[in-house]
C-alpha positions as CSV (number, residue, x, y, z in Angstrom):
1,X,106.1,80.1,-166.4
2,X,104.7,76.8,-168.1
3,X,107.7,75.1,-166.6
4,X,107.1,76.0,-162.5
5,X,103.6,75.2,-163.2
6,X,104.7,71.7,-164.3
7,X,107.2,71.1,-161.2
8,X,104.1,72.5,-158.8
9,X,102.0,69.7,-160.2
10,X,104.5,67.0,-160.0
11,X,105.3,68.8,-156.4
12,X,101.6,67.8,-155.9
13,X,101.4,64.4,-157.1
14,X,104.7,63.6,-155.1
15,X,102.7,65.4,-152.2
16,X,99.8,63.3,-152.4
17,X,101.3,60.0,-152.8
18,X,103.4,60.4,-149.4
19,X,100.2,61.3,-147.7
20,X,98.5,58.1,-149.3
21,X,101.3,56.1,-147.8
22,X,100.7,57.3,-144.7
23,X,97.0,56.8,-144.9
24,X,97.8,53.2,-145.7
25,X,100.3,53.2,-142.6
26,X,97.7,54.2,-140.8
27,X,95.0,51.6,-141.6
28,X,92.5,54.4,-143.2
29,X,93.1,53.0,-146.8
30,X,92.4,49.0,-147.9
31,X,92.6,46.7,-150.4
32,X,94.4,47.4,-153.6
33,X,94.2,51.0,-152.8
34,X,96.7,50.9,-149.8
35,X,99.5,49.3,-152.3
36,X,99.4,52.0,-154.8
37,X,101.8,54.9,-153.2
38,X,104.5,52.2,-152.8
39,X,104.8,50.9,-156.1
40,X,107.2,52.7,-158.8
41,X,110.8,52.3,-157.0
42,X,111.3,48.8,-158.3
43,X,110.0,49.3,-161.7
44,X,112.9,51.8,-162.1
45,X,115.5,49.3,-160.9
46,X,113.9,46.8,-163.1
47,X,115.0,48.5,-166.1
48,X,118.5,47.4,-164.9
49,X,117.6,43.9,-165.3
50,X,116.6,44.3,-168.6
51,X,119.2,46.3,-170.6
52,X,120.6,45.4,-173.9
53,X,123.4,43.2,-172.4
54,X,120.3,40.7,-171.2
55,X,119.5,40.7,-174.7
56,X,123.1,39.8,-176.3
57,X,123.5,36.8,-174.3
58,X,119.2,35.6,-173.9
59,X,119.3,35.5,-177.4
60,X,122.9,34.0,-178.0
61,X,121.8,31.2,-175.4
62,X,118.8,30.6,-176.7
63,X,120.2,30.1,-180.2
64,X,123.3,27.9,-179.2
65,X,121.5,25.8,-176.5
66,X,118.0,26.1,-177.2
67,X,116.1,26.0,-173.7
68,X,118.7,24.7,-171.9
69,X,119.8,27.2,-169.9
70,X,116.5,28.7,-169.3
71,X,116.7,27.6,-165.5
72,X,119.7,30.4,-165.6
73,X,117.1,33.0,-166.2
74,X,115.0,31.7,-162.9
75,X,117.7,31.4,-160.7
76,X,119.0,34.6,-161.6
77,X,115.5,36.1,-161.1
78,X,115.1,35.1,-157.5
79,X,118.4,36.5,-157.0
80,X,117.6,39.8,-157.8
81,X,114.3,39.7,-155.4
82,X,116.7,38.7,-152.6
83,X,119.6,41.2,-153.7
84,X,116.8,44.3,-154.4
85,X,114.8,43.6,-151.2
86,X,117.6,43.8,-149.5
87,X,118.6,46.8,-150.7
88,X,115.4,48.4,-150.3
89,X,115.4,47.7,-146.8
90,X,118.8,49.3,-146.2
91,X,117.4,52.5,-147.6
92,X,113.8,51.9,-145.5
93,X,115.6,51.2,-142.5
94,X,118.6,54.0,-142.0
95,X,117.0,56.9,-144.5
96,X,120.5,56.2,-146.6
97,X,121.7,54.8,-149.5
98,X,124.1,52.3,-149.7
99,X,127.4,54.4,-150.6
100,X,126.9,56.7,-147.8
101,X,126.3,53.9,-145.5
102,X,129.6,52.7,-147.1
103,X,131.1,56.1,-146.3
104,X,130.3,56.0,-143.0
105,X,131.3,52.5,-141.8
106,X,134.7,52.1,-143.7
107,X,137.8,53.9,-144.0
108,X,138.1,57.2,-146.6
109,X,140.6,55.0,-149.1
110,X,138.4,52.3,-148.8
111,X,135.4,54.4,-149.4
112,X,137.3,55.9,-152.6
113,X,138.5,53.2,-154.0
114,X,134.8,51.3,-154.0
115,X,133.4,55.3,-155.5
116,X,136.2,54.8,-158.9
117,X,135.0,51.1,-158.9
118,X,131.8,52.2,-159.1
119,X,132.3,54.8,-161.3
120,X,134.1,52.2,-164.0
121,X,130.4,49.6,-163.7
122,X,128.4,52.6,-164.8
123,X,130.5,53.4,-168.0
124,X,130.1,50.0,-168.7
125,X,126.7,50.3,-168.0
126,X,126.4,53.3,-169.7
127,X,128.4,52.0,-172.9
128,X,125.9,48.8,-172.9
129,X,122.9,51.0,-172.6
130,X,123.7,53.7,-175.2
131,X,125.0,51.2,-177.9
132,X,122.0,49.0,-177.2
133,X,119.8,52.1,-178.0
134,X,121.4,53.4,-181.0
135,X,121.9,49.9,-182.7
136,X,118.1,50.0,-182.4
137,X,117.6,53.2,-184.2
138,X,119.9,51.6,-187.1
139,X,118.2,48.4,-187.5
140,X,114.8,50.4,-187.5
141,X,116.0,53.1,-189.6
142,X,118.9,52.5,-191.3
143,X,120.7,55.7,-189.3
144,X,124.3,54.9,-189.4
145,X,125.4,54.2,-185.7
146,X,127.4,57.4,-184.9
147,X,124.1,60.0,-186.4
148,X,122.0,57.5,-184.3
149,X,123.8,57.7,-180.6
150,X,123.6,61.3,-181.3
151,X,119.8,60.8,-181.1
152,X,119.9,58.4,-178.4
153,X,121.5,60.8,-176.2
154,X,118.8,63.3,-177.5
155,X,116.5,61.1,-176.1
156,X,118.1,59.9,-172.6
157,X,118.1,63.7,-172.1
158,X,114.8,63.7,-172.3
159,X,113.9,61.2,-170.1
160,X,116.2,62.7,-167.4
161,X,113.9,65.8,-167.5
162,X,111.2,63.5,-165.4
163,X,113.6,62.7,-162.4
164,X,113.7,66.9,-162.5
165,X,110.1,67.0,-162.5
166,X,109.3,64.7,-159.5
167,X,109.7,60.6,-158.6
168,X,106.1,59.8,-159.6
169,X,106.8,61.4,-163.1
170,X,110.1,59.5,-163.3
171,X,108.3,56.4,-162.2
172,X,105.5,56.6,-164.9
173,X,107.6,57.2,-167.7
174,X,110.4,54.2,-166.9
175,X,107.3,51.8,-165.8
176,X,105.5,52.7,-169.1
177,X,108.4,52.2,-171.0
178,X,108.9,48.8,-169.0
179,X,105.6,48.1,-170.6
180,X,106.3,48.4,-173.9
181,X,108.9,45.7,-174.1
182,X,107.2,43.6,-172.3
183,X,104.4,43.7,-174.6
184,X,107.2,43.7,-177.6
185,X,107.9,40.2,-176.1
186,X,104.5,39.1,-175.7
187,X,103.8,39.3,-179.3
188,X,107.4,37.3,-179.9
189,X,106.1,34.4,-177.9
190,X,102.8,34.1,-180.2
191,X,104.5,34.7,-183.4
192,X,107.3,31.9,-182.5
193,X,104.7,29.2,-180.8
194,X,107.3,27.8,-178.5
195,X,106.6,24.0,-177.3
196,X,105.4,24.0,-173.5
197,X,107.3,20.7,-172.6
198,X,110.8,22.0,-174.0
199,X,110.0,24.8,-172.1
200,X,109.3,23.2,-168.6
201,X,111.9,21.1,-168.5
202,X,114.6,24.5,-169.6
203,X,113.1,26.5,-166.7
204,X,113.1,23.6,-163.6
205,X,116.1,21.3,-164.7
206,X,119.5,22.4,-164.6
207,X,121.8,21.4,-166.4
208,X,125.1,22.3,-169.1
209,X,126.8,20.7,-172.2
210,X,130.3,21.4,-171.8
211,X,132.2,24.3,-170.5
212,X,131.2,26.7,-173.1
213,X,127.5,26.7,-171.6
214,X,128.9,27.5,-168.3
215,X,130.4,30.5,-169.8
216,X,127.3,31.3,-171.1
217,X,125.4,30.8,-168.1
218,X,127.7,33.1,-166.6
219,X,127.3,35.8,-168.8
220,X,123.5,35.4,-168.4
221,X,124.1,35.9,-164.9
222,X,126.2,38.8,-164.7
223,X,124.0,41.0,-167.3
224,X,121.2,40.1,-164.6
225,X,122.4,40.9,-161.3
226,X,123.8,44.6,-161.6
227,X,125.6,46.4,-159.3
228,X,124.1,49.6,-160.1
229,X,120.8,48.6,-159.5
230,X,121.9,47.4,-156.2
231,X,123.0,50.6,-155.0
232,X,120.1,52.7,-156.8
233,X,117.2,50.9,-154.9
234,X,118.3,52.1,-151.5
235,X,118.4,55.3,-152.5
236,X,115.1,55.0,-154.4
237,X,113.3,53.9,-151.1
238,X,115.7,56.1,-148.5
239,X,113.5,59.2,-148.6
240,X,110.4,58.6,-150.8
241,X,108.2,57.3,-147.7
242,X,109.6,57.5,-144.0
243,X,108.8,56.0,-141.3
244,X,108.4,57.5,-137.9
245,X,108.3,54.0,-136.1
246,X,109.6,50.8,-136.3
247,X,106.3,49.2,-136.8
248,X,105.9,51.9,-140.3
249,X,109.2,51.2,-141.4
250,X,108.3,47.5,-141.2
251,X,105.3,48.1,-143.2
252,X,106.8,49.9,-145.7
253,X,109.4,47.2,-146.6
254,X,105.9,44.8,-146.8
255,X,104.2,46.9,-149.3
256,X,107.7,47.6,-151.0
257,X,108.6,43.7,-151.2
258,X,105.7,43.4,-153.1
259,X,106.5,46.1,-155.4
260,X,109.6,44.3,-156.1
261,X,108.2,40.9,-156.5
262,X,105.8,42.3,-159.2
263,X,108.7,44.4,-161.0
264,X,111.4,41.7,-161.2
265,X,108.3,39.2,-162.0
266,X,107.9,41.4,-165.2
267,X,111.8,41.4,-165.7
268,X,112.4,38.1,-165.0
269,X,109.6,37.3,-167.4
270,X,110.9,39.7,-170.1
271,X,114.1,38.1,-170.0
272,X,112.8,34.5,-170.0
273,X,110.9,35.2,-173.4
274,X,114.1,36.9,-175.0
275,X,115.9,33.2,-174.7
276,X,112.8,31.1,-175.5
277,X,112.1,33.3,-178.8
278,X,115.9,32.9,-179.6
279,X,115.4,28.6,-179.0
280,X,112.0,28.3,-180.5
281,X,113.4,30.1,-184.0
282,X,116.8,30.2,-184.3
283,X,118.2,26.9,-182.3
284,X,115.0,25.4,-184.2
285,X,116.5,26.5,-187.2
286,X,120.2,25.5,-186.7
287,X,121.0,29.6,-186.4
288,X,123.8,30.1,-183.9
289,X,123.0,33.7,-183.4
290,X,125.5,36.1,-181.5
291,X,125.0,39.3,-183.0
292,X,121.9,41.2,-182.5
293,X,121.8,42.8,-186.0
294,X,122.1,39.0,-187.3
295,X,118.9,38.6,-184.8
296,X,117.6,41.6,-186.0
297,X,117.7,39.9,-189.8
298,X,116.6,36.5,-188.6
299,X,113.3,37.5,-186.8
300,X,112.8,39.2,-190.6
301,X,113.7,36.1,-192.5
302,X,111.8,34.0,-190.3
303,X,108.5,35.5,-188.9
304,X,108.4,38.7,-191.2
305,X,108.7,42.5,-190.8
306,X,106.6,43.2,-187.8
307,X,108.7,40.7,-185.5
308,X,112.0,42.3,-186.4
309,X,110.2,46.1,-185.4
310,X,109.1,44.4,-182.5
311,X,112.5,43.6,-181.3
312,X,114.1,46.7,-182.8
313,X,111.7,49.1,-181.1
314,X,112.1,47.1,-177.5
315,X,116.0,47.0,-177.4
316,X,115.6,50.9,-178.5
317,X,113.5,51.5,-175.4
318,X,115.5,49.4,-173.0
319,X,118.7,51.3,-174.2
320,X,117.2,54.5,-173.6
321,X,115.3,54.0,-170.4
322,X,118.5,51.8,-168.6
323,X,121.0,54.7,-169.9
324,X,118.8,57.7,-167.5
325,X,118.4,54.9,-165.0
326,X,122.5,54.4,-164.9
327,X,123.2,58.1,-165.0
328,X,121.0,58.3,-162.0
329,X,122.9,55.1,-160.5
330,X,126.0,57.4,-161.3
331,X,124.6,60.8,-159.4
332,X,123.8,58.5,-156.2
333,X,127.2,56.7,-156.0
334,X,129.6,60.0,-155.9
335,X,127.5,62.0,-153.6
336,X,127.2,58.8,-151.6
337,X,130.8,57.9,-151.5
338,X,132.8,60.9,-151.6
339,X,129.9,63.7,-150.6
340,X,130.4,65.7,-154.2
341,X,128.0,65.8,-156.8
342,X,127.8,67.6,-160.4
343,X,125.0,68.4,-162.4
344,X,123.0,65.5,-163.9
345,X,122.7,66.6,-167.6
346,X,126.9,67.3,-166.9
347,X,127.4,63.8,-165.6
348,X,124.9,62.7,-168.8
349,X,127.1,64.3,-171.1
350,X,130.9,62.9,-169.8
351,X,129.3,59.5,-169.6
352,X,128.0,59.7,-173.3
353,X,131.5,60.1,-175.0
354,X,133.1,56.8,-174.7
355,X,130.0,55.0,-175.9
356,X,130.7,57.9,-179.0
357,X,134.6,56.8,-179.1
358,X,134.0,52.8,-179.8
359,X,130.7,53.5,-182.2
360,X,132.8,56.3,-184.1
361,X,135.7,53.8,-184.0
362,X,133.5,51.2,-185.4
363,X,133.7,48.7,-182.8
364,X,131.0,45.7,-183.3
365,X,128.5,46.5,-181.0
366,X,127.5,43.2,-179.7
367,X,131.2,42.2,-179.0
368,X,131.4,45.7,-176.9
369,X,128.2,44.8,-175.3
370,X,130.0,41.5,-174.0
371,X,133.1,43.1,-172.9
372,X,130.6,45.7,-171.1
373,X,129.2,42.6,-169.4
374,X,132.6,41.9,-168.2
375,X,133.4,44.9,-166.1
376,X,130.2,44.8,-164.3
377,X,131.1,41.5,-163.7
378,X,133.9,42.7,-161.5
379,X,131.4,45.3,-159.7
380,X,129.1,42.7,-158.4
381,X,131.5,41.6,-155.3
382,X,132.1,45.2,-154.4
383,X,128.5,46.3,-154.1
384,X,127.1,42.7,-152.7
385,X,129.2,42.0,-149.8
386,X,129.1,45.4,-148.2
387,X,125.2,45.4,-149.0
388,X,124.9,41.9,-147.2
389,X,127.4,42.9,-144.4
390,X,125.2,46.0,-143.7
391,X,121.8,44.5,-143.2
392,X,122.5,42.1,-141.3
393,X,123.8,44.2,-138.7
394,X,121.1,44.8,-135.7
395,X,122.5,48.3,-135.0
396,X,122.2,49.7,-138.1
397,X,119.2,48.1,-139.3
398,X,116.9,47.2,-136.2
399,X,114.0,45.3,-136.5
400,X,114.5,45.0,-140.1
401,X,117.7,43.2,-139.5
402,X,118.3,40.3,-142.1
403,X,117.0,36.9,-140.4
404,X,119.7,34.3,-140.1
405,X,118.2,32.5,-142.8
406,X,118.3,35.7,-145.3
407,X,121.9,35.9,-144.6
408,X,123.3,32.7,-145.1
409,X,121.1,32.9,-148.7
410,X,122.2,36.0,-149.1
411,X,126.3,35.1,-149.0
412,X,125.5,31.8,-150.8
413,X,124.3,34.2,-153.8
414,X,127.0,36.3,-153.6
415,X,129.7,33.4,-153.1
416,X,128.0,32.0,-156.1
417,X,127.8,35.6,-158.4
418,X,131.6,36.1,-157.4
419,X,132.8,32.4,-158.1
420,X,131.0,32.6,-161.8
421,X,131.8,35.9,-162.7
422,X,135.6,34.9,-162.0
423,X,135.2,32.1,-164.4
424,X,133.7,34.1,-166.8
425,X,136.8,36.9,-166.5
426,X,139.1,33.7,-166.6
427,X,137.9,32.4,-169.7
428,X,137.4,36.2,-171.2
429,X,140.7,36.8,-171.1
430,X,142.9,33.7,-170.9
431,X,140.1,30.4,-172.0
């Protein structure tokens, strides 16, 4: 009884944020006030963007290279506005996600094959995630890893249970969680007192020391740019607010670009801190840190206690919250691409046990994190280039059609993504 009385109320809220929307449509709502029912769907593909694989290589760049490849961090941020935008106007614009628009336009082996490759970038996604989240619970507990996945799967369940109970629930509990790291990092940046000129010069001039740093940078890319995210955002904006006209739908992608400016703002800015912390203790200190247990110990040795629970307690939360986001990622990709679909807490479940297999096996966990990095390295191309070939094509899009300047950006990013996260494979497996 308690429970339909919960998912009537979340009914409601969903209920009255759509008729918000369209009161903002509609010119009846101003200010501040009109931008409220629009914000939430980029927050949740936000969490992508700062997962535990963002923290493996921030903080191993930071620590080898100090602020050096900082600008890394920007450029891949203004990526991901271009990348998400563009996938929440696919989903604005034909009411679909990106997989079924897939489905639709190319051939059924074509369409399979992309759904398997899919399929692959979330259980590295998922492995990431759910090692991220249960290294946390041992460096803040002691748990050994394999009792502590086992509670990090206890508590991805739960956050599941809000997509059940409604997208505004789901959107408060990921964005509050969001919050809570980014204020994990705020407190980072005042206990390590970075220098402001170091830091300027990291963020606006680019540059590399040998081939190594490229690597880096690449990695830095690829565990930014995520090709789940990229196919979770259309569906996060297909069906939330519709548009009867072309003149709403065009509105809605105004008020949602802003909600995507502001969330990948806070990732980018999240991300950013993770590399300056890393340079302003540990490259200042001559610590080459690639291991986030050894990061774990060095924010203890070096700033005290409540640094090191700081950045326990934020990679706990962006393990958990990135692990429901993926599974969700997961659900939209096979009834997308192949129209079938199995129970959420079922597809939770399957994609828990390899991340079990390598802890139980003992694997390190920041080494898989980096060979997690890897695969979704190889997911990038087959989720940008249909992305960009499909918004940019009047027919399907209309008057949201990518300007000409949007796509030549748009495959100058991806031609850029693809050529780095070849390197990166290169030297993974033969530098």
């Amino acid at each position: 009884m308690r429970e339909n009385v919960a998912v009537q109320q979340q009914s409601s809220a969903n209920h009255a944020t759509v008729q918000s929307a369209h009161a903002a449509l509609s010119g009846k709502t101003q200010g501040l006030k009109r931008l409220l029912p629009f914000l939430g769907p980029a927050f949740i593909a936000a969490i992508a963007y700062i997962d535990p694989g963002n923290f493996a290589t921030n903080i191993a760049g930071g620590s080898k290279y100090g602020y050096l490849l900082l600008w890394v961090v920007l450029l891949s941020n203004l990526m991901a506005i271009l990348i998400q935008s563009m996938s929440a106007k696919l989903g604005i614009a034909t009411g679909k996600n990106l997989p079924e628009v897939a489905r639709e336009r190319f051939p059924k082996k074509v369409s399979f094959g992309l759904w398997i490759q899919a399929e692959l970038v979330v259980m590295a996604t998922d492995l990431a995630e759910f090692i991220g989240a249960s290294l946390g619970l041992y460096l803040l507990f002691g748990i050994p890893m394999l009792p502590a996945a086992l509670i990090a799967a206890v508590g991805s369940f739960a956050i599941l249970e809000l997509q059940r109970r409604g997208f505004r629930s789901l959107e408060a509990g990921i964005t509050g969680m969001l919050f809570i790291v980014v204020l994990g990092f705020v407190a980072q940046i005042f206990f390590a007192k970075p220098e402001i000129a170091p830091v300027l010069h990291g963020l606006f001039v680019p540059q590399f020391q040998g081939v190594d740093s490229i690597l880096l940078a690449a990695g830095i890319l690829g565990a930014t740019v995520m090709p789940h995210a990229i196919y979770l955002h259309s569906a996060l904006t297909q069906r939330r607010i519709v548009g009867k006209t072309e003149a709403d739908r065009r509105k809605i992608f105004r008020f949602e670009f802003i909600d995507i400016l502001i969330a990948m703002f806070i990732a980018g800015a999240i991300n950013a801190s993770m590399l300056i912390v890393s340079a302003a203790l540990f490259f200042k200190n001559g610590l080459n840190v690639e291991d986030l247990d050894v990061a774990f110990q060095g924010f203890n040795h070096l700033v005290g206690p409540v640094s090191a629970i700081l950045f326990g307690v934020s990679l706990l939360i962006s393990g958990l919250s990135s692990s429901s986001v993926g599974t969700m990622s997961g659900d939209i990709i096979m009834q997308g691409f192949i129209k079938r679909r199995i129970p959420l807490y079922l597809r939770r479940f399957i994609t828990m046990i390899p991340p079990l297999v390598i802890i139980a096996f003992g694997v390190n966990p920041t080494y898989a994190l980096v060979m997690s990095q890897v695969v979704l390295s190889f997911g990038i191309a087959f989720a940008l280039i249909p992305l960009i070939m499909f918004t940019s094509n009047r027919q399907l899009m209309g008057s949201l059609v990518n300007r000409r300047i949007t796509t030549i950006i748009g495959w100058c990013v991806a031609v850029l993504i693809i050529a780095l996260n070849l390197f990166l494979l290169y030297q993974t497996f033969f530098g």
